[in-house]
N, C-alpha and C positions, 0 to 999 in steps of 0.2 A: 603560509599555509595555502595550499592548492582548493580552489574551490572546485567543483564540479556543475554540471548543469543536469535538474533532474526535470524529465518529461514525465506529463501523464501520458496517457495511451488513452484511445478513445474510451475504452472499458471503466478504466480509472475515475475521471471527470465525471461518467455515467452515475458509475457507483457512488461519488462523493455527492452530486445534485439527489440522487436516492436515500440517502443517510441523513442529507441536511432537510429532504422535502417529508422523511417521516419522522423525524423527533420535532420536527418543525409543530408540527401538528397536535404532540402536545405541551410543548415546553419550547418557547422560542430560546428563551436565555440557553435550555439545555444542548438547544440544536446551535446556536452558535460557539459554545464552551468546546463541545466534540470538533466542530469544525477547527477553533484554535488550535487543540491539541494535535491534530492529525497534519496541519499546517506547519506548526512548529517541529514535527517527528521529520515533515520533508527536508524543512530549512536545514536539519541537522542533517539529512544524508548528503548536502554539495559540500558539506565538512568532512564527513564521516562515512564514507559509501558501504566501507566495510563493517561498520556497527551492527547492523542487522541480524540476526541467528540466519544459521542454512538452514533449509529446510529440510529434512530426515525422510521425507516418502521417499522410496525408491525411484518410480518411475520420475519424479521430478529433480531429485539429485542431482541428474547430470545437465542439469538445464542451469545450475550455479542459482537458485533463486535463491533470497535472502529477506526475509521478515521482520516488519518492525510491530511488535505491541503497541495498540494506543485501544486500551479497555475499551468495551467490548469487539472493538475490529482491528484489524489486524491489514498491514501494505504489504503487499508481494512485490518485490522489485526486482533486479537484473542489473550489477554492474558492467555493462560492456563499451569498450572502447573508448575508457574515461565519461561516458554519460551516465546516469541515474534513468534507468527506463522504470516508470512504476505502470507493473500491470494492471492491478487488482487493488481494490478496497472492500476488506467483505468481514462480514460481521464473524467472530470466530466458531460458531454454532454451524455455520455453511459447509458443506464440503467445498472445501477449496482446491483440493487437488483436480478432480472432475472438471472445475470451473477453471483453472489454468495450465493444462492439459489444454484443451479448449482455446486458448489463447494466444499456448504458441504453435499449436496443428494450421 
């Protein structure tokens, strides 16, 4: 089986030190449990690049971006040229299109 190699993006790293420094705050167990899960969701896309759902907004469609659920937030990724680009980590209450638009401008 072909692994792949997945990068964060600067945004990416941002957003996950964000997510782990405010659940952090009240639940350490809870803030490292979400970090597991979202870690584990990566491992699986150098397996799996194409698991993800596509994304449905229009304006972002033709950008081939690809989401993975890990409750409440959600990865925005990009398989291109056999790598794993992960954009975004954003909680699914955000607008995300706005914020990856944004991304790849």
């Amino acid at each position: 089986m072909t692994s792949y190699e997945v990068d964060l993006l600067p945004a990416a790293y941002s957003d996950l030190d964000e997510i782990f420094d405010y659940i952090l705050v009240g639940n350490s167990q809870a803030a490292a449990e979400i970090l597991d899960r979202i870690m584990n969701s990566l491992h699986r896309l150098e397996n799996y690049p194409h698991s993800g759902a596509p994304l449905f907004d229009r304006s972002l469609k033709k950008f081939n971006f690809r989401m993975v659920i890990v409750a409440p937030y959600i990865i925005f990724y990009r398989f291109l040229d056999n790598k794993i680009l992960v954009y975004r980590i954003l909680h699914g209450a955000r607008n995300y299109p706005h914020l990856l638009k944004g991304e790849i401008e």
